[in-house]
C-alpha positions as CSV (number, residue, x, y, z in Angstrom):
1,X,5.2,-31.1,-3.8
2,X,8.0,-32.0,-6.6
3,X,11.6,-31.1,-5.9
4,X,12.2,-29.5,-9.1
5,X,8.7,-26.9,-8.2
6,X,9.8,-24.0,-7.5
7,X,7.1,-21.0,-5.9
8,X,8.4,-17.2,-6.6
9,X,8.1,-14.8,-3.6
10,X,5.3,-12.4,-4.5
11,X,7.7,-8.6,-4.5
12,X,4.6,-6.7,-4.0
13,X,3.2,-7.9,-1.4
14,X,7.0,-7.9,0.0
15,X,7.3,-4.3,-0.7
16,X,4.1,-3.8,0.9
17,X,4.8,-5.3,4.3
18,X,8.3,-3.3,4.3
19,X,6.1,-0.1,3.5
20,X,3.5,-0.9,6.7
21,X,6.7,-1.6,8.5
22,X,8.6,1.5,7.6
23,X,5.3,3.7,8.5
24,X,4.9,1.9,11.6
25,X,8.8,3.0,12.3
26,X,8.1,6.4,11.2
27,X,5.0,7.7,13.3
28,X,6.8,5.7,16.0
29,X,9.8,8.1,15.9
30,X,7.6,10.8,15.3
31,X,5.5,10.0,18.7
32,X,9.0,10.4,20.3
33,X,9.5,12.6,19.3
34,X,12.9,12.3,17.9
35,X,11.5,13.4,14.1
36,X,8.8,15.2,12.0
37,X,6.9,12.1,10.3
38,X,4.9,14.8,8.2
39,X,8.5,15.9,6.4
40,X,8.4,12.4,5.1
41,X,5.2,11.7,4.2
42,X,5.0,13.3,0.9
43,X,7.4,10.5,-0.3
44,X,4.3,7.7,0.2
45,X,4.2,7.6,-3.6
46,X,7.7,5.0,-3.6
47,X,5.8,2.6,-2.2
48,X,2.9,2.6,-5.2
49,X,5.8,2.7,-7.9
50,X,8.1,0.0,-6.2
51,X,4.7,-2.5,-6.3
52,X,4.6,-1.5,-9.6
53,X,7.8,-2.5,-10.9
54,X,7.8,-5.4,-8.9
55,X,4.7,-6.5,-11.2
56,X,6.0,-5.4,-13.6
57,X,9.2,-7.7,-13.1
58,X,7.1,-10.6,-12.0
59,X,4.4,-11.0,-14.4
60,X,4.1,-13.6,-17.1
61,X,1.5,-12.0,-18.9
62,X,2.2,-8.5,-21.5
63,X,-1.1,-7.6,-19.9
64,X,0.3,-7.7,-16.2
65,X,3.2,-6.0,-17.2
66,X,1.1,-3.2,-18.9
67,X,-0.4,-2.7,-15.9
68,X,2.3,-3.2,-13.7
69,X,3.8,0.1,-15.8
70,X,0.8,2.0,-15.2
71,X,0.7,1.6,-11.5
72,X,4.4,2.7,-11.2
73,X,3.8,5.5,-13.4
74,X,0.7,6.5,-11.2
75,X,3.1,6.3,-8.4
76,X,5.9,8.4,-10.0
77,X,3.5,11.3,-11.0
78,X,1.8,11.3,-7.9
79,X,5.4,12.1,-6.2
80,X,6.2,14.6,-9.0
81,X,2.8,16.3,-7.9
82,X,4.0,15.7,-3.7
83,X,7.7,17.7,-4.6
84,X,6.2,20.4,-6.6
85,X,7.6,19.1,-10.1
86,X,4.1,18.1,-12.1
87,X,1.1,20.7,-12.1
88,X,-1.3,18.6,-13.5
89,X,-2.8,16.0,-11.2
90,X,-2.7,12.3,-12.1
91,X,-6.9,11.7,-12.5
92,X,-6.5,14.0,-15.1
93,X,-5.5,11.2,-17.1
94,X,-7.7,8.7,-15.3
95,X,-10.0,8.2,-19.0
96,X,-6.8,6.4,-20.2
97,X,-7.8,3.9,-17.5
98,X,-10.8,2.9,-20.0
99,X,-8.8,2.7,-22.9
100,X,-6.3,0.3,-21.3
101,X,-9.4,-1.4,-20.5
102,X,-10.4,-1.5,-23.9
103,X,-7.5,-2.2,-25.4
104,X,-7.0,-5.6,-23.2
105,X,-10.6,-6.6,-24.0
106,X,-9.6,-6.6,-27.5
107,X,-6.3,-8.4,-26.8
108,X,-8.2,-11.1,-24.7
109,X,-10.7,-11.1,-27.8
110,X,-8.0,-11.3,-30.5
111,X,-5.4,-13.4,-29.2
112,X,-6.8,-16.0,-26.6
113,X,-3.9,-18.1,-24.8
114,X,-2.6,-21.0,-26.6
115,X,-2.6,-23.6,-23.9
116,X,-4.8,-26.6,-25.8
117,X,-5.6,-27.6,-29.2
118,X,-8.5,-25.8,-30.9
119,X,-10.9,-28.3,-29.8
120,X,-10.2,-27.3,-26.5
121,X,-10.1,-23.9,-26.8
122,X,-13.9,-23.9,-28.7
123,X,-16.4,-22.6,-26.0
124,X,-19.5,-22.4,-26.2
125,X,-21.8,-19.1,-26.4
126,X,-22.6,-19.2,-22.7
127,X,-18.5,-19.8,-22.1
128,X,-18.6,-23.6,-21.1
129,X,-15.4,-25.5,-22.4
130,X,-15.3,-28.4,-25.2
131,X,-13.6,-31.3,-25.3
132,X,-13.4,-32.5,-22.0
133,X,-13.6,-29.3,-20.5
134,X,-9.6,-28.9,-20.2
135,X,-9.5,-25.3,-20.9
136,X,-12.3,-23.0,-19.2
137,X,-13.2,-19.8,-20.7
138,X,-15.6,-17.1,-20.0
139,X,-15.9,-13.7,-20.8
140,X,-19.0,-12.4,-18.7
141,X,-20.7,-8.4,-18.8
142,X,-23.1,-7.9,-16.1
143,X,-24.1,-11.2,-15.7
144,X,-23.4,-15.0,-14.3
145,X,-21.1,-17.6,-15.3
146,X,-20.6,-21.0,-13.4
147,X,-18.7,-24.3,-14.9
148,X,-17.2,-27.4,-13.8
149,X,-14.4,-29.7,-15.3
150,X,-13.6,-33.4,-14.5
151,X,-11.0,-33.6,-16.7
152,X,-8.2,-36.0,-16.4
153,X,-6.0,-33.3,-17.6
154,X,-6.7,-30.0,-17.3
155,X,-5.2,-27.4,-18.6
156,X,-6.3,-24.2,-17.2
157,X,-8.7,-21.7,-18.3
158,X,-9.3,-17.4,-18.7
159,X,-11.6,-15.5,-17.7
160,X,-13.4,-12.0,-17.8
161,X,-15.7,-10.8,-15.4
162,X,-16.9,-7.6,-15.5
163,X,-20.0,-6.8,-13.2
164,X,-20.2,-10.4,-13.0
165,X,-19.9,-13.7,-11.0
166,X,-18.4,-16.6,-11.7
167,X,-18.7,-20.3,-9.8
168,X,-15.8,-22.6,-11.4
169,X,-15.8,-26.2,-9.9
170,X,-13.0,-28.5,-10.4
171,X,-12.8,-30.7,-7.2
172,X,-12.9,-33.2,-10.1
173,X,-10.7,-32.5,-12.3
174,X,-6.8,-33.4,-12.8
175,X,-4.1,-31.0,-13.8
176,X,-2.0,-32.7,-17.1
177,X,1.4,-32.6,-15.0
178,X,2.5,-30.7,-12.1
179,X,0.9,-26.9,-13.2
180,X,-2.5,-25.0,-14.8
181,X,-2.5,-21.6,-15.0
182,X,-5.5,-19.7,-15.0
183,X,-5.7,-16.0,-16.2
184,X,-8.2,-13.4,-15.4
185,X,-9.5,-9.6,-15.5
186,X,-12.0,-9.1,-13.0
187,X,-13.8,-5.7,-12.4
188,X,-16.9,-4.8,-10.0
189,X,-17.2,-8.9,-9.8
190,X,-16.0,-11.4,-8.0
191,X,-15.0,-15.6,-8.9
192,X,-15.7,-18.3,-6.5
193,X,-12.9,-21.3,-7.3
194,X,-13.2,-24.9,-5.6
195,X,-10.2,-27.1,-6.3
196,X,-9.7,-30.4,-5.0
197,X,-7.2,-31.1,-1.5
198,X,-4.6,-32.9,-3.6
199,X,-3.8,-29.2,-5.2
200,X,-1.7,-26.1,-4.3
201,X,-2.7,-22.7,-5.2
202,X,0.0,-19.8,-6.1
203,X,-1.5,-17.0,-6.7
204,X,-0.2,-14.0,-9.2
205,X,-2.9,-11.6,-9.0
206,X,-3.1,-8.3,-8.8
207,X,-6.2,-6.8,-6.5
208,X,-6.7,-3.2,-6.3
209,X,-9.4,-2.1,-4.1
210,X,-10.0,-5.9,-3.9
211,X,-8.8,-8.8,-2.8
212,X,-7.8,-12.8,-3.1
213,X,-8.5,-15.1,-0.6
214,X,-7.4,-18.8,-0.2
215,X,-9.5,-20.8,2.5
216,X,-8.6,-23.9,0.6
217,X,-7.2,-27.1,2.6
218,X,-4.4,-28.9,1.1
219,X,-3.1,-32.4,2.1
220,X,0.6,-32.3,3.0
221,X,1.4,-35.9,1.3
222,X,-1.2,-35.5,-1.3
223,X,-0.5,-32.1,-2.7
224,X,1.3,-32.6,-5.9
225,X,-0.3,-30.7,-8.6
226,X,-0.3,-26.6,-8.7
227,X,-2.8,-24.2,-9.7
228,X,-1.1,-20.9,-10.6
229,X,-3.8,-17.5,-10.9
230,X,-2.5,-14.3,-13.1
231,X,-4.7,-11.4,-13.9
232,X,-5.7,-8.6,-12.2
233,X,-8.6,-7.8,-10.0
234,X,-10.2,-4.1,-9.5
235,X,-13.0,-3.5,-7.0
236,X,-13.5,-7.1,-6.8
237,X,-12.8,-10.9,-5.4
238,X,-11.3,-14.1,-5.7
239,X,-12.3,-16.9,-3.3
240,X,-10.5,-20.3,-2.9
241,X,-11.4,-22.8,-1.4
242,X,-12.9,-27.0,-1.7
């Protein structure tokens, strides 16, 4: 890889670890007796709203951010609710989850990235890219998507899955300098990614009740180029690999 590339450490999954660490410390302690782990408990709630302002720091993207906000203020009314400040619990205010949902649909809809000319950026009904398939875009609803690019110099892509699979092939392709970016929302779906050996995968995504996986090999020498994931993934999955 490049001198000059430089890969961010991902905070929340930083602040995560540290959490698993601190309660593997705590019941520890608490086995010995030496305190009460269940007088400490009620603060769990630090943990949620640290990730979330770590995302919320981290992310390129105003919809990462949003969400980023939301998970922190999850976090910070659930602790309100734990220390007897808040009455009202948190999934009273669940609905707003569909009108966040809503709202970056539209957003996605409205204002699609600006990475590629117009050509590029013209899909097709069924979501396959034009002009040399550079840029990739799909927006799926309880359905199927799969594409493919062997592009000399891709450019990245967006997606939407919602209740829906997607199969995106670019062991052929070639990223235009050292980076793509690829965003996504993914919810009750899942995306399967092949990339070729020659690439490196950082990955920016947000799972909850999900997950991202990278089972991609990568050639020491070879590995130049960098494929960078954003988005956010709910009761779903990403899978990387050749």
């Amino acid at each position: 890889m490049p001198a000059d590339v430089r890969i961010a450490p991902n905070l929340s999954r930083v602040m995560f670890g540290l959490a698993v660490i601190l309660a593997g410390v705590l019941f520890t302690l608490d086995n010995l007796r030496i305190i009460q782990a269940e007088s400490y408990l009620s603060y769990w709630p630090v943990v949620v709203i640290l990730i979330g302002l770590t995302h919320l720091a981290q992310s390129a993207t105003w919809g990462g951010r949003v969400w980023g906000a939301v998970i922190a203020f999850a976090g910070a009314w659930i602790l309100g609710e734990n220390l007897g400040y808040v009455s009202v619990s948190v999934w009273t205010l669940s609905p707003l989850l569909l009108v966040l949902l809503g709202a970056s649909i539209i957003w996605r809809g409205c204002c699609p990235p600006v990475r590629g000319d117009a050509a590029t950026l013209a899909g097709s009904a069924a979501g396959q890219p034009a002009d040399g398939k550079r840029f990739i875009q799909g927006t799926v609803v309880m359905g199927a998507f799969e594409s493919n690019s062997d592009a000399a110099d891709f450019r990245g892509g967006d997606l939407m899955m919602i209740m829906a699979g997607a199969k995106i092939d670019l062991r052929q392709a070639t990223i235009e300098g050292h980076e793509a970016i690829i965003d996504m929302l993914v919810i009750l779906g899942g995306v399967e990614l092949r990339i070729p050996e020659t690439w490196t995968v950082d990955s920016h995504v947000l799972p909850m009740i999900g997950g991202v996986t990278n089972h991609a090999r990568t050639t020491g020498a070879g590995a130049v180029q960098r494929l960078v994931l954003r988005g956010n993934v709910f009761m779903g999955g990403v899978e990387i690999k050749n």
